[in-house]
N, C-alpha and C positions, 0 to 999 in steps of 0.2 A: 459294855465293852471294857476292856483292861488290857495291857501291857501284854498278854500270854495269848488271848482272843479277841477278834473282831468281825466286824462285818467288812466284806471287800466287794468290790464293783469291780466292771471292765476297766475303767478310770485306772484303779487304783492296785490291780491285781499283778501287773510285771512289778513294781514294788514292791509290796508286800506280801505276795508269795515268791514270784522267782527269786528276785536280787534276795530277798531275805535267805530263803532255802542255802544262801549262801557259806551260809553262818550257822543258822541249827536247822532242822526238817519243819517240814510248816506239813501242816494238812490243811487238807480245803474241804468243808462240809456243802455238797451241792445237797440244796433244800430247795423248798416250796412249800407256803401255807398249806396247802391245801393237804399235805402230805401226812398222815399218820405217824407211820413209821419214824417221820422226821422230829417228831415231836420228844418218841421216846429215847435216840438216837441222844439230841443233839444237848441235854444233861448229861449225859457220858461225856460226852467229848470234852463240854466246857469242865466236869471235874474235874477232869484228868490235865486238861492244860495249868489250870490252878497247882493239882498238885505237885504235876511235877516242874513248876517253878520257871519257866522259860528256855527247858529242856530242847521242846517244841514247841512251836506257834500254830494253834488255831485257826484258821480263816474260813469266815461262813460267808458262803457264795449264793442269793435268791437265785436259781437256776430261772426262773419265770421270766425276772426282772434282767438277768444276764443271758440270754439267748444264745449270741455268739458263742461264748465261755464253753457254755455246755456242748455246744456243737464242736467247736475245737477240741474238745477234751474226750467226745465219744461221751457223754452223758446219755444216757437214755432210760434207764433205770432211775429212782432216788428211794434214798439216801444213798449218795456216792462219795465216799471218802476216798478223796486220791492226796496221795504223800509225795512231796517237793522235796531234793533233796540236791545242793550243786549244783541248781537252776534245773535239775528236770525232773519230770516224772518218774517215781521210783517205786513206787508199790498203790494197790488199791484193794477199798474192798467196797461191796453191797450190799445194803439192807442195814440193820435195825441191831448189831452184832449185838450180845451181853457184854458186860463192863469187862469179865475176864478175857476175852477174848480179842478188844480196844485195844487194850494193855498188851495184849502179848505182840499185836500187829504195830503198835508206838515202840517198843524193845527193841524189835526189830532195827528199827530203823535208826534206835539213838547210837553218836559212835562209840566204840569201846575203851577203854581204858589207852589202848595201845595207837586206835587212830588219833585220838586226842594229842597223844604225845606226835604222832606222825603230823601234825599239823601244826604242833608246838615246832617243829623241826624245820617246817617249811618256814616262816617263820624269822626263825635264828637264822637259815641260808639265805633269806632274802634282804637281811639286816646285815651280815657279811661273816657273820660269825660260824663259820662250817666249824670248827670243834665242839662247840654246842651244839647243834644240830646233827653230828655224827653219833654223839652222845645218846641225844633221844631216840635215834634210827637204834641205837643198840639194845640199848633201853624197851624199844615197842616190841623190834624182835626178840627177845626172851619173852616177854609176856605173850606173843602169838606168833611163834616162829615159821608160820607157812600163811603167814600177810601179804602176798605178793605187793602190795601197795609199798608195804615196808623196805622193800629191797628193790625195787624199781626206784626209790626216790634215794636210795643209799648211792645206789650203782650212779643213778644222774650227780648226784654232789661228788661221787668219788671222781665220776669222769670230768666233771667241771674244775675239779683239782687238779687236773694233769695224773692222777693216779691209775691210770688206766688195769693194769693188771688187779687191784682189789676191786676195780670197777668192777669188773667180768668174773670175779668170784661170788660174787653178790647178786648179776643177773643169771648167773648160773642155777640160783635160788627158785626165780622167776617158772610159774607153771605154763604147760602149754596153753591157757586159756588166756591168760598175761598177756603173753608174747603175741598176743592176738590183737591187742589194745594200740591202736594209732602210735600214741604217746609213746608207749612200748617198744613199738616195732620200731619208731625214730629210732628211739637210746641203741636200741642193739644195732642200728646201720653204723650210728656212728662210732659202736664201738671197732665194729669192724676196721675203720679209718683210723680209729688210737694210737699212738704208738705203747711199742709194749712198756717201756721205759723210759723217764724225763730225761732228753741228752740238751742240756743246756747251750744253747747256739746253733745247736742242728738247722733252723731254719735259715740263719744266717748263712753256714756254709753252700748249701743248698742255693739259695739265691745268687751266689758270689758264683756259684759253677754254671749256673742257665747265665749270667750278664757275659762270663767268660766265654762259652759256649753256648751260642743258641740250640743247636741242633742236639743238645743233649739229654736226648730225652729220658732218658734213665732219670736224671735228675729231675726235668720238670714233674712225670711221675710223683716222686717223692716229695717233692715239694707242694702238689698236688696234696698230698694226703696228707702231709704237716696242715695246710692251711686247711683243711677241712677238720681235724681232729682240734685246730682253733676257732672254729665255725667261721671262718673266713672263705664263706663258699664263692663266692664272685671273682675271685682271685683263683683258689684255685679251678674250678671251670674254665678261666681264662688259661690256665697253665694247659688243661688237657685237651682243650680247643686248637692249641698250639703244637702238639705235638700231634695231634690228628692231619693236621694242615702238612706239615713237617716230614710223619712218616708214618703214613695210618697202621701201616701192618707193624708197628715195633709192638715187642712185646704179647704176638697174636692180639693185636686188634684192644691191648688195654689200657687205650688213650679212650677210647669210645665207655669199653665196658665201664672203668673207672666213671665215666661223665653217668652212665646209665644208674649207675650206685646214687652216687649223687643224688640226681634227680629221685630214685626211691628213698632218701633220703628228707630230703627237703619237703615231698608232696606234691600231685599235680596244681594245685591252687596257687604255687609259691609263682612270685612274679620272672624271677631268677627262670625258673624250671620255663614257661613259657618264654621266654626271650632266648637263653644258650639250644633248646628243643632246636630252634628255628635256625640259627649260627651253628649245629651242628649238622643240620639236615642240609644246610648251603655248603660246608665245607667235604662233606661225605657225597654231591653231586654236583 
């Protein structure tokens, strides 16, 4: 065994392949003694993790001895090479490939120049430093300017900036297959909710006119979507649960639609979404 390859068990495989995949691609060699093919196989593999240095991680799995594994994983064949990549399963192949072939299936999978930096990026935003991190976003997209990964994480840093209008030039980038992505689908609800420009105090005014008047719901609206474009979703849901109560038809009915956004927003999973669901469904009967 070494630092680049190993042997892994059931014990020992959510470590050292998933949590690991976290970080670089792991492969998992399912073998079995008895297996030919596995024999001439699994010299490839260990070259290759040697030479390319800790690129990728190795992991040799006895399918015999690991039952389960294989069963989880749809083993039924061996030699089965399946590749980890961000805790899941990302590519596979079968049988006994030639070394050129290893190779071009490990390429695949290692990141690019440009992801590398997209994750130097993440990174810099998580440490607080967004002009660094805006940097490398600019940085990844010249080197691969149609990265949707690249511009999906520009447009989230520019919207967490309060920059909302270069937010939305950035997911305009964004292909329709993107925009398909959970993740994705969030950022552009809430861009929807943005305002289009920073107006300093806005939310303060806004508050000052709903305590002045309650019934005004023009304002809770707005206030509504100030506090949601601050992810302050519990507040505002409470704003538009109030003017539901108040005066459901203002606006044709977009105290409701507004909360409906929301809740596509947030996810059915979210605790928020099932609790106001049930507080909207009481107030509307």
């Amino acid at each position: 065994m070494s630092a680049v390859a190993s042997d892994v068990t059931s014990a020992t495989f959510d470590q050292a392949v998933v949590e690991a995949s976290k970080q670089v691609p792991v492969l998992v060699d399912f073998w079995a003694p008895w297996c030919g093919p596995c024999r001439v196989l699994k010299p490839i593999l260990e070259k290759l993790a040697a030479e390319y240095q800790g690129r990728f991680l190795l992991a040799k799995l006895n399918s015999d001895e690991n039952p389960e594994l294989a069963a989880r994983y749809g083993v039924r064949s061996i030699p089965n090479v399946k590749a980890f990549v961000d805790g899941e399963l990302a590519d596979e192949f079968l049988g006994a490939l030639p070394e050129s072939a290893v190779r071009e299936f490990i390429d695949r999978l290692l990141p690019t120049r440009a992801e590398l930096l997209r994750r130097d990026a993440r990174v810099k935003a998580a440490a607080g430093d967004s002009q660094a991190a805006l940097e490398l976003l600019t940085a990844a997209a010249g080197l691969e300017p149609h990265n949707d990964a690249v511009y999906a994480d520009r447009a989230q840093l520019l919207l967490d900036l309060g920059l909302a209008d270069q937010a939305r030039e950035a997911a305009e980038r964004l292909g329709p297959l993107a925009r398909q992505q959970p993740h994705v689908a969030r950022l552009l609800a809430r861009l929807q909710f943005a305002a289009s420009s920073d107006r300093p105090g806005e939310t303060a005014v806004l508050e000052a006119r709903v305590h002045a008047d309650p019934a005004d719901a023009e304002a809770r609206v707005a206030l509504a979507r100030l506090y949601v474009n601050q992810q302050r979703y519990e507040p505002a849901l409470e704003q538009l649960l109030e003017v539901i109560r108040r005066n459901r038809s203002f606006g044709d009915d977009i105290g409701r639609k507004t909360m409906l956004a929301v809740f596509d927003l947030l996810g059915s999973g979210s605790e928020l979404v099932g609790k106001y669901r049930k507080l909207l469904a009481s107030a509307l009967h």
